[in-house]
KETORFI-809791 format. One record per residue: residue in one letter; x, y, z of N, C-alpha, C in turn. Coordinates in steps of 0.2 Angstrom, whole numbers, padded with zeros to 4 digits, always signed. Layout:
residues N
aXYZXYZXYZ ...
***
This chain:
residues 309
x-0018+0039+0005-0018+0042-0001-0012+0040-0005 x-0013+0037-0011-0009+0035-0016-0008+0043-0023 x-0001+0045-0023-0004+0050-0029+0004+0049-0031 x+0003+0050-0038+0011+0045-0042+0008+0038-0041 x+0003+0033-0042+0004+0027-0036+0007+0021-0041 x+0008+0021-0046+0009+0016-0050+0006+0011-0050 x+0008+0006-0047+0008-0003-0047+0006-0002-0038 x+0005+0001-0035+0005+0003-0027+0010-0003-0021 x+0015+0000-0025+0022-0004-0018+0017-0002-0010 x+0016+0004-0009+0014+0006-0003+0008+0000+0002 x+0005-0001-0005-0001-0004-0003+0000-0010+0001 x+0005-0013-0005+0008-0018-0003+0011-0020+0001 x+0015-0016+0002+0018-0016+0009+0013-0015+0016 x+0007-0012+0014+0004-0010+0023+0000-0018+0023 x-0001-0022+0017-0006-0028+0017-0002-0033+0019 x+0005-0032+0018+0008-0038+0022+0012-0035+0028 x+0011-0032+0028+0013-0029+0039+0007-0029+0041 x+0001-0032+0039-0005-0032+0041-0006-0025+0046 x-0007-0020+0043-0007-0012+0046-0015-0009+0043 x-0020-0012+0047-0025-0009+0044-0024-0003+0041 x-0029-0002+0035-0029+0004+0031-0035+0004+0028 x-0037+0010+0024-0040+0012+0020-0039+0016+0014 x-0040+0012+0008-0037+0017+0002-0041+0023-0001 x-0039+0030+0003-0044+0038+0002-0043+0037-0008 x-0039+0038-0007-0038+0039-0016-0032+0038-0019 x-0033+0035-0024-0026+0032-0029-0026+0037-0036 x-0022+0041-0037-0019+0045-0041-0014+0042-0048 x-0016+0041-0054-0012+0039-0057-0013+0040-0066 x-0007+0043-0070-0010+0044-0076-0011+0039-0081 x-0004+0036-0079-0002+0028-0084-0009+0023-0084 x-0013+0021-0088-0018+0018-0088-0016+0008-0088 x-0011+0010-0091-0008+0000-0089-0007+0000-0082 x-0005+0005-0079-0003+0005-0071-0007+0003-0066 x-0014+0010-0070-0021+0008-0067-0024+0001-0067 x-0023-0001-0073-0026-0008-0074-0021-0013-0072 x-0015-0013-0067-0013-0018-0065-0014-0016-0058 x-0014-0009-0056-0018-0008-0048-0024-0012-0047 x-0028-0011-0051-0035-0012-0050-0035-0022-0051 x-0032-0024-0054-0030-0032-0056-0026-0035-0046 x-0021-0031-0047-0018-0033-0038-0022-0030-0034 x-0025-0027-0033-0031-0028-0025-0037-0026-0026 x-0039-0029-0035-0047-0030-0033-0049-0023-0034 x-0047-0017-0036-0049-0008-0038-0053-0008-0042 x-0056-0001-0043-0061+0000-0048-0058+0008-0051 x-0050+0010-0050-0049+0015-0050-0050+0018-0059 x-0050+0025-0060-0049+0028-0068-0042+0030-0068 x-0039+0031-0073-0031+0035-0072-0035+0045-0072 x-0030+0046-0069-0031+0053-0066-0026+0059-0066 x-0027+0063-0070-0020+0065-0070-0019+0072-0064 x-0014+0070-0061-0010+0075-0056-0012+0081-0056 x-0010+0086-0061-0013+0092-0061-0017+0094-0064 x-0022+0098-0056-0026+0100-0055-0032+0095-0050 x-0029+0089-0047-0031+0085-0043-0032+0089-0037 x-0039+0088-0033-0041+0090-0028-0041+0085-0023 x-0040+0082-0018-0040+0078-0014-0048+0079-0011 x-0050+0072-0010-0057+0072-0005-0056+0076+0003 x-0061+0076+0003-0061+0081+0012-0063+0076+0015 x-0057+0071+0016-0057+0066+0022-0050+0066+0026 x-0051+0064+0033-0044+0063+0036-0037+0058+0033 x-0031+0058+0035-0030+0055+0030-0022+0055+0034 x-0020+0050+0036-0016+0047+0040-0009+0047+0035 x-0008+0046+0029+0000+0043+0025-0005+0044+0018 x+0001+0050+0018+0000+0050+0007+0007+0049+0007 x+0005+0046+0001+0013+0042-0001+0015+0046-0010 x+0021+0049-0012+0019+0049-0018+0027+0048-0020 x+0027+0045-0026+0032+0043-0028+0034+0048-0037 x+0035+0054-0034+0035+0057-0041+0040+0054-0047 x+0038+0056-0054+0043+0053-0059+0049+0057-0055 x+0054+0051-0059+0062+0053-0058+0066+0056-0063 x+0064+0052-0069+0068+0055-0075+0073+0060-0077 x+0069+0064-0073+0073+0072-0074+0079+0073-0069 x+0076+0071-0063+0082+0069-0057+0088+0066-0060 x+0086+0057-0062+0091+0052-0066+0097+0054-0065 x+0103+0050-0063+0109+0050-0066+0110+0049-0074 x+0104+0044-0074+0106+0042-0084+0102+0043-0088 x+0096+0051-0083+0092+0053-0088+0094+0059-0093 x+0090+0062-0094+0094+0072-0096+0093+0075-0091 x+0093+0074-0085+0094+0078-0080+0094+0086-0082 x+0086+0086-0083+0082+0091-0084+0081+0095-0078 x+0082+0090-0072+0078+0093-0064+0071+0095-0065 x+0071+0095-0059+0065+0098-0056+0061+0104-0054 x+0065+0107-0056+0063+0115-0052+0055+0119-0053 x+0053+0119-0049+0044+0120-0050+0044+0124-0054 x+0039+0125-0059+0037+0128-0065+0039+0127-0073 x+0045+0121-0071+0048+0120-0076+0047+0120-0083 x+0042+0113-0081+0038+0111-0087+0041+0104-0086 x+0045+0103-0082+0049+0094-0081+0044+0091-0079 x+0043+0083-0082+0042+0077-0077+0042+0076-0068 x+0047+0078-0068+0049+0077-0061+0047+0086-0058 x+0046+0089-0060+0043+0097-0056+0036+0095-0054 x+0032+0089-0057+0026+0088-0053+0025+0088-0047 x+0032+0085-0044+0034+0085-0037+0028+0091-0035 x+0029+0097-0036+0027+0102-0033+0018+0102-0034 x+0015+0097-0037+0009+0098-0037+0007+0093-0030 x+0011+0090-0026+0010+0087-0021+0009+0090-0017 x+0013+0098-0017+0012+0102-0011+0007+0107-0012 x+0005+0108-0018-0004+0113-0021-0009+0109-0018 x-0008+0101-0018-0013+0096-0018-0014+0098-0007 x-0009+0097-0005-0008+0099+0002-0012+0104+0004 x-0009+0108+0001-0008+0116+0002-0019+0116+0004 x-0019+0114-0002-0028+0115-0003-0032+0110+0003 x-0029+0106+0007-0033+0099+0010-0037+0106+0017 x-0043+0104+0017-0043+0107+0022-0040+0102+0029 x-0040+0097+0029-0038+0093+0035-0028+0091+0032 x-0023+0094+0032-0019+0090+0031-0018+0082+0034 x-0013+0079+0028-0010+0074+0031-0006+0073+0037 x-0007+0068+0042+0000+0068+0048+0006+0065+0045 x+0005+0061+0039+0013+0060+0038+0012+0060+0028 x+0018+0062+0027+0020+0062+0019+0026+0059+0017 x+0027+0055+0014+0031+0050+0012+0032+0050+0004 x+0039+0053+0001+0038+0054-0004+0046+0051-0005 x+0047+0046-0010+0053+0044-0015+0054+0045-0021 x+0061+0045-0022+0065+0047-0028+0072+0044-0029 x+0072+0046-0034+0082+0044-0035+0086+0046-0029 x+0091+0045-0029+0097+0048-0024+0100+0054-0028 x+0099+0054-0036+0103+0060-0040+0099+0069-0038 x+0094+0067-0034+0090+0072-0032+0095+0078-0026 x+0100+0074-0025+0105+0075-0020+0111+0079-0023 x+0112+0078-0032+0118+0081-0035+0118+0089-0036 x+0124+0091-0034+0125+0098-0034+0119+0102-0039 x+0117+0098-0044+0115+0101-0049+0108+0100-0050 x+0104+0098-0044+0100+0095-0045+0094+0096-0037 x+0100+0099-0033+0097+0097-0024+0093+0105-0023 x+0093+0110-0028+0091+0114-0026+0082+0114-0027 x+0081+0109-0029+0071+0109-0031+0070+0102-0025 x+0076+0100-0023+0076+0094-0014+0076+0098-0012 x+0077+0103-0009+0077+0109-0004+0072+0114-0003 x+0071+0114-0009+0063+0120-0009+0058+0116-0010 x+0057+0108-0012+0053+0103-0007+0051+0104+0000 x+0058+0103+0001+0060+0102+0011+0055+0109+0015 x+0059+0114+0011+0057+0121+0014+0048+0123+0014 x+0045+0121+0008+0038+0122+0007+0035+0116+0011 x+0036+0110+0012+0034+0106+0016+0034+0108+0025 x+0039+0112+0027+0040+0117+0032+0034+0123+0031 x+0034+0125+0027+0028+0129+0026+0022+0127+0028 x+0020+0122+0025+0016+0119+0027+0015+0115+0035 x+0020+0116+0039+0018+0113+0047+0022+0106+0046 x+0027+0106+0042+0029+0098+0042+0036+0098+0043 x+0040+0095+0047+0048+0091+0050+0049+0085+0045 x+0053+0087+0040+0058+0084+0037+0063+0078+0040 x+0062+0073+0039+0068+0071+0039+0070+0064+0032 x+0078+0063+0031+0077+0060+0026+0084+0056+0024 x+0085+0052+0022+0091+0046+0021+0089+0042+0012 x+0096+0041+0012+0095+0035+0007+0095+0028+0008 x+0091+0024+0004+0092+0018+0007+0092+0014+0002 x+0095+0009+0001+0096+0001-0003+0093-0004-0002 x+0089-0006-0005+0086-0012-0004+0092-0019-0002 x+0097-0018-0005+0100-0024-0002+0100-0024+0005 x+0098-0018+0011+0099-0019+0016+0092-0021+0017 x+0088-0022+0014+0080-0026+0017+0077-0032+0014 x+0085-0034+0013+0085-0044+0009+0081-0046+0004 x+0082-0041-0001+0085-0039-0007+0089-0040-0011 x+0089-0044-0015+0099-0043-0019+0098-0042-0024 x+0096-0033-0024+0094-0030-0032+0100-0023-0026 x+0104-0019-0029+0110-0014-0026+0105-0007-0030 x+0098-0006-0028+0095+0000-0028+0094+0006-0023 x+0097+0011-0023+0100+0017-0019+0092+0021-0018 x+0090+0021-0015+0083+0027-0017+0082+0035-0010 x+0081+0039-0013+0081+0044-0006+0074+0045-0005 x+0074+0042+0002+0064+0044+0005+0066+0049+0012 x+0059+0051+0009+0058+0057+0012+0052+0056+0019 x+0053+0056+0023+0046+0058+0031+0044+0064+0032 x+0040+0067+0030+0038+0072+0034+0030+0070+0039 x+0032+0075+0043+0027+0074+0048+0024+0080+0050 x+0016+0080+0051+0014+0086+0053+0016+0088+0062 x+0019+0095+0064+0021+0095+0069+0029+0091+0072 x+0031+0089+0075+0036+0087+0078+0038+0082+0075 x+0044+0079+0072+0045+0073+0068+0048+0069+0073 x+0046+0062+0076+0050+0059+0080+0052+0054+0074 x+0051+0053+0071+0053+0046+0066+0063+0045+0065 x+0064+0040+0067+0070+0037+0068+0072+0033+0062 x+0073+0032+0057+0080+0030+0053+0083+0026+0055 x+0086+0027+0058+0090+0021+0061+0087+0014+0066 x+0080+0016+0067+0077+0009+0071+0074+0005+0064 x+0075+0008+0058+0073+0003+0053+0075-0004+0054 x+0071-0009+0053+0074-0016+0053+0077-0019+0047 x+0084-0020+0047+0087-0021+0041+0089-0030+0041 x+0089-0033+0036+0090-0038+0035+0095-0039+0030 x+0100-0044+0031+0106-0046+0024+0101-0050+0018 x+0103-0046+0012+0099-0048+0006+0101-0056+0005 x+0095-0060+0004+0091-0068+0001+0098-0068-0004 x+0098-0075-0004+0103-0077-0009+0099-0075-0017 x+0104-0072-0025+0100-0072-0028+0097-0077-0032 x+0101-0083-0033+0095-0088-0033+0088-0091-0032 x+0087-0087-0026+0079-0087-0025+0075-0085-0028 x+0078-0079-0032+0073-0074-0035+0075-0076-0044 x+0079-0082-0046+0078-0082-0053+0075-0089-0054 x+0074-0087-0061+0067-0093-0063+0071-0099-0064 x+0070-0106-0068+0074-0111-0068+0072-0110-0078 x+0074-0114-0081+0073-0116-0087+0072-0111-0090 x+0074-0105-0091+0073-0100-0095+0072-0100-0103 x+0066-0097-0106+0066-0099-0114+0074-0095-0117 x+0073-0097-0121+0078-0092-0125+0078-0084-0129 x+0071-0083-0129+0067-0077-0130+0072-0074-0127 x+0076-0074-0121+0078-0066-0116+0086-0069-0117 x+0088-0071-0122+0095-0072-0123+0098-0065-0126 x+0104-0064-0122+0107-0056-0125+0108-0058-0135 x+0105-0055-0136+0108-0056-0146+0112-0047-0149 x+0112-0043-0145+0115-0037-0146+0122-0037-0150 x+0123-0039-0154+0132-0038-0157+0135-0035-0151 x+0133-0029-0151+0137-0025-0148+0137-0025-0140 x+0132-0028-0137+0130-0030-0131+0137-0035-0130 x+0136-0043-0133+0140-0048-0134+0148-0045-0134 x+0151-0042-0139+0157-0040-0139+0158-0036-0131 x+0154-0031-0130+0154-0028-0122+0158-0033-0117 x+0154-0036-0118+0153-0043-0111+0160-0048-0113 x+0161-0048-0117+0166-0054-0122+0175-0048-0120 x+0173-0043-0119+0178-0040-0120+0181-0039-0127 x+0178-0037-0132+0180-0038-0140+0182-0032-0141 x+0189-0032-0144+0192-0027-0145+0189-0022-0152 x+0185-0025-0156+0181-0024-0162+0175-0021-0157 x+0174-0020-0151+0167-0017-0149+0169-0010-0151 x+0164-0005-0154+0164+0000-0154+0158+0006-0152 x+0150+0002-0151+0146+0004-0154+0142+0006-0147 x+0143-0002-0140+0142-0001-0135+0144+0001-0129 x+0141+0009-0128+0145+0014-0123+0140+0014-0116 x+0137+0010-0115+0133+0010-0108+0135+0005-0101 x+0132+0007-0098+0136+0004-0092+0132-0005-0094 x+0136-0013-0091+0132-0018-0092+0137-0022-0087 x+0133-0024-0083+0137-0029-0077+0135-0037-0080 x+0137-0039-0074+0135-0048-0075+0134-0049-0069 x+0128-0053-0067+0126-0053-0062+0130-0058-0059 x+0131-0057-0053+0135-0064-0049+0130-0062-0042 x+0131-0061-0036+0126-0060-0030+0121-0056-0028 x+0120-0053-0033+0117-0046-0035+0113-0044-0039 x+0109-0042-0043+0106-0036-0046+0109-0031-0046 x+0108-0028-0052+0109-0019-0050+0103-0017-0050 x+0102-0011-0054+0095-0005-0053+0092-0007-0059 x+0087-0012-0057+0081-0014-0062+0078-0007-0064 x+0081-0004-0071+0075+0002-0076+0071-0001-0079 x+0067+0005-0082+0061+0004-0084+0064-0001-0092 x+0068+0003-0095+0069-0003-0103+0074-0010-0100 x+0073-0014-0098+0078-0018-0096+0079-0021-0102 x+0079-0022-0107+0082-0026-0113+0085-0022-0117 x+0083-0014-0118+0089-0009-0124+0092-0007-0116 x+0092-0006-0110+0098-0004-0106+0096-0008-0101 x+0099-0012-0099+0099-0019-0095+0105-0015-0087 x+0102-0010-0084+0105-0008-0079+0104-0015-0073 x+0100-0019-0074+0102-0023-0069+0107-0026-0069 x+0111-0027-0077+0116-0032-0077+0112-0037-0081 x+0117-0043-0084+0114-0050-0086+0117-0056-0083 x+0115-0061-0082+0114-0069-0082+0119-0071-0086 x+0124-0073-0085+0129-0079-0087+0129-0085-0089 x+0126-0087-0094+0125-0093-0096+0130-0098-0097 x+0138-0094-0098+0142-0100-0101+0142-0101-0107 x+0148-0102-0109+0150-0102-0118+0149-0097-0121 x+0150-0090-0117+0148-0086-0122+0140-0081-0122 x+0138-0087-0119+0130-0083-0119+0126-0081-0113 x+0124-0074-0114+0120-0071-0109+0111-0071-0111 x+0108-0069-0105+0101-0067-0104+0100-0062-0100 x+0094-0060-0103+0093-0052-0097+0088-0056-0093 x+0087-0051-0086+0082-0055-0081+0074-0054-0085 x+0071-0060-0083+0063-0058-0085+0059-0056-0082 x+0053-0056-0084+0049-0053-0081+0046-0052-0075 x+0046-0060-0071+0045-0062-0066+0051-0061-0063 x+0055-0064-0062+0062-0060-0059+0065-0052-0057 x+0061-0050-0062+0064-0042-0060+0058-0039-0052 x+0051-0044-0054+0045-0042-0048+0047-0043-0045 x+0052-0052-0044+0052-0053-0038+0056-0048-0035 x+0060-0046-0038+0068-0041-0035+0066-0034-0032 x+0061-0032-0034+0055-0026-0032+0051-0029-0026 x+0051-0033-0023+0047-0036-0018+0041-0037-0021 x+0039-0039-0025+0032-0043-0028+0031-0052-0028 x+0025-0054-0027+0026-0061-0025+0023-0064-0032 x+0024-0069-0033+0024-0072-0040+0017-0073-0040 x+0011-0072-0034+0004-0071-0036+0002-0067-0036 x+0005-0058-0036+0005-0055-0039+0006-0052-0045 x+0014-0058-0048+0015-0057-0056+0009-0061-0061 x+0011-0066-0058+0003-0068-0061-0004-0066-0063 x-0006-0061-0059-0011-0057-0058-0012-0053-0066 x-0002-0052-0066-0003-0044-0072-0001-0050-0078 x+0004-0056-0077+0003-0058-0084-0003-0061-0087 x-0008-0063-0082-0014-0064-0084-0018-0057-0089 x-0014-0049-0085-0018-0044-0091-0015-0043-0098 x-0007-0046-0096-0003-0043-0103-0001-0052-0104 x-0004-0054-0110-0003-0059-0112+0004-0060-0116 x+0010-0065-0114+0016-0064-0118+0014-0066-0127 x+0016-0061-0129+0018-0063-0138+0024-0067-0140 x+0021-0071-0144+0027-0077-0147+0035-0073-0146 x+0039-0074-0144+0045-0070-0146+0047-0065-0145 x+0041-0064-0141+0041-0055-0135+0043-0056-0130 x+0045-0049-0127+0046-0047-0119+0041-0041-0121 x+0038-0041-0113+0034-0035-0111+0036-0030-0108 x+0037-0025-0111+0040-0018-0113+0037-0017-0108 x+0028-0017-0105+0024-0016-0100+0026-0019-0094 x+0028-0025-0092+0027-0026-0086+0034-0024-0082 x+0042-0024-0089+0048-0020-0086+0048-0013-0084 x+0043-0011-0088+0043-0004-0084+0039-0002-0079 x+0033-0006-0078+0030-0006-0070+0035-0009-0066 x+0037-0014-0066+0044-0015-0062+0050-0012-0062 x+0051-0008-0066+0059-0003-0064+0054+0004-0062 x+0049+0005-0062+0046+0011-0060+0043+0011-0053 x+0043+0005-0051+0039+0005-0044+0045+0006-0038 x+0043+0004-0033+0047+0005-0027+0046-0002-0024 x+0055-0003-0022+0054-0011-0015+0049-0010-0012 x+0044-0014-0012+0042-0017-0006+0044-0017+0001 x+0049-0022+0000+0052-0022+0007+0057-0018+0010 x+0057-0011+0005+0058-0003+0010+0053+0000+0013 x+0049-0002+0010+0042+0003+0011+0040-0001+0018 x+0039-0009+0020+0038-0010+0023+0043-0009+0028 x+0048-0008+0030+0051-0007+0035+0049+0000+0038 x+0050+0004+0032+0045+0013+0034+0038+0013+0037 x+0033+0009+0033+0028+0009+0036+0026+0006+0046 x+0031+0002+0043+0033-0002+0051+0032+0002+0055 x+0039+0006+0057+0042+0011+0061+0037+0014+0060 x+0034+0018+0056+0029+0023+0057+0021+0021+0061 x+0020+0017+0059+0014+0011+0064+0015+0010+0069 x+0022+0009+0072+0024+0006+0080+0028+0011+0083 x+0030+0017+0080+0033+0025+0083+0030+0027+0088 
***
């Protein structure tokens, strides 16, 4: 069970560790998201909104849910999460109403987020997650991890979470980690000119212009690495930019930023065939499915261990 499911990293991950499954239900309000699930594995799903969702009365092996972050975010308004808030990220707590009600619970629950869910000011709605998941008959355990450790060269920090009904043997440390792919392999060759930085104030940034005044946001240059692909990557390019020389940068595209999310360029195809590019556009659409999804190739490491435990 997919609930939060976005663009379904989960899914994806259990189809290429060839981990039979069956998809009980997919959960999701964003309607482009639906329409790019239903486009990647063939679905017929509607968007669905979280609250007040009933789960079906089947057994159900791994619910996965990836609640919003925003309100957690280091560079959101870290509003948190605290159940009843009225926040984004308080939905969290309808995953445990959704539980709560299942007559048959899930044996494992799999839920990710930012690492800021960890700050002093922030960990007390991660704690009374832990605690009500407890309630419910489930052992916690949980780590942050970085895709650069599962050959990856996007420096994305994410904390997941395992619960397990009854006795938690799940191990963290037998993940199989891998040194992150050269980044080369994940950029396109002959890039248009469309994704060339043109920001005044981006340009003096990166130039180091003493006349910059205007640009106060964090902006790397990529060199072996990635940073943390978000959802606006063109007004806040957290991954960093592309060095072109003489002066001129580009933000990553489209196809780029999937593949850095563990997406394969036959599944980027899939969703540029739904969102048609505009003369002189970026798709607003497809960067924020990809800064809102989850690596692949974390998920697959998780799902491993928990398959072969």
């Amino acid at each position: 069970m997919e609930l939060f499911g976005g663009i379904g990293a989960i899914r994806k991950a259990l189809i290429r560790q060839n981990i039979p499954h069956r998809v009980i239900d997919y959960v999701e309000i964003d309607k482009n998201c639906v329409k790019s699930y239903n486009a990647l594995y063939k679905a017929n799903f509607k968007s669905k909104d979280i609250v007040g969702y009933h789960a079906p009365n089947e057994n159900i092996d791994l619910l996965m849910h990836g609640s919003p972050c925003q309100d957690f975010s280091r560079v959101g308004q870290k509003k948190g999460g605290e159940k009843g808030s009225g926040t984004r990220s308080s939905l969290l707590f309808e995953t445990i109403r959704i539980i709560e009600k299942m007559n048959m619970r899930p044996k494992v629950v799999l839920w990710e987020n930012v690492k800021g869910v960890l700050d002093k000011n922030m960990r007390t709605s991660f704690f009374h997650y832990l605690r009500e998941m407890e309630r419910l008959g489930y052992e916690s355990k949980y780590e942050i991890l970085n895709a650069m450790d599962f050959g990856i060269p996007q420096k994305r920090e994410r904390i997941f979470v395992v619960s397990i009904l009854g006795k938690n043997n799940f191990d963290f440390n037998k993940l199989n980690k891998t040194k992150p792919k050269d980044i080369s392999e994940f950029l396109e060759k002959d890039v248009s000119s469309v994704y060339e930085v043109r920001q005044e104030s981006m340009l003096r940034f990166l130039r180091n212009d003493p006349k910059n005044k205007n640009f106060k946001g964090r902006l790397m240059i990529i060199d072996k690495f990635a940073y943390t692909i978000s959802t606006k990557q063109v007004r806040v390019p957290n991954s960093g930019v592309i060095d072109l020389g003489n002066g001129k940068y580009r933000y990553l595209t489209e196809r780029e930023c999937f593949r850095l999310m563990g997406f394969d360029d036959e599944d980027f195809d899939k969703l540029r065939a739904i969102y048609h590019p505009r003369k002189g556009k970026l798709s607003s659409i497809l960067y924020k499915q990809a800064g809102n999804s989850i690596v692949v190739n974390v998920l697959e490491g998780i799902s491993y261990e928990l398959y072969n435990r």
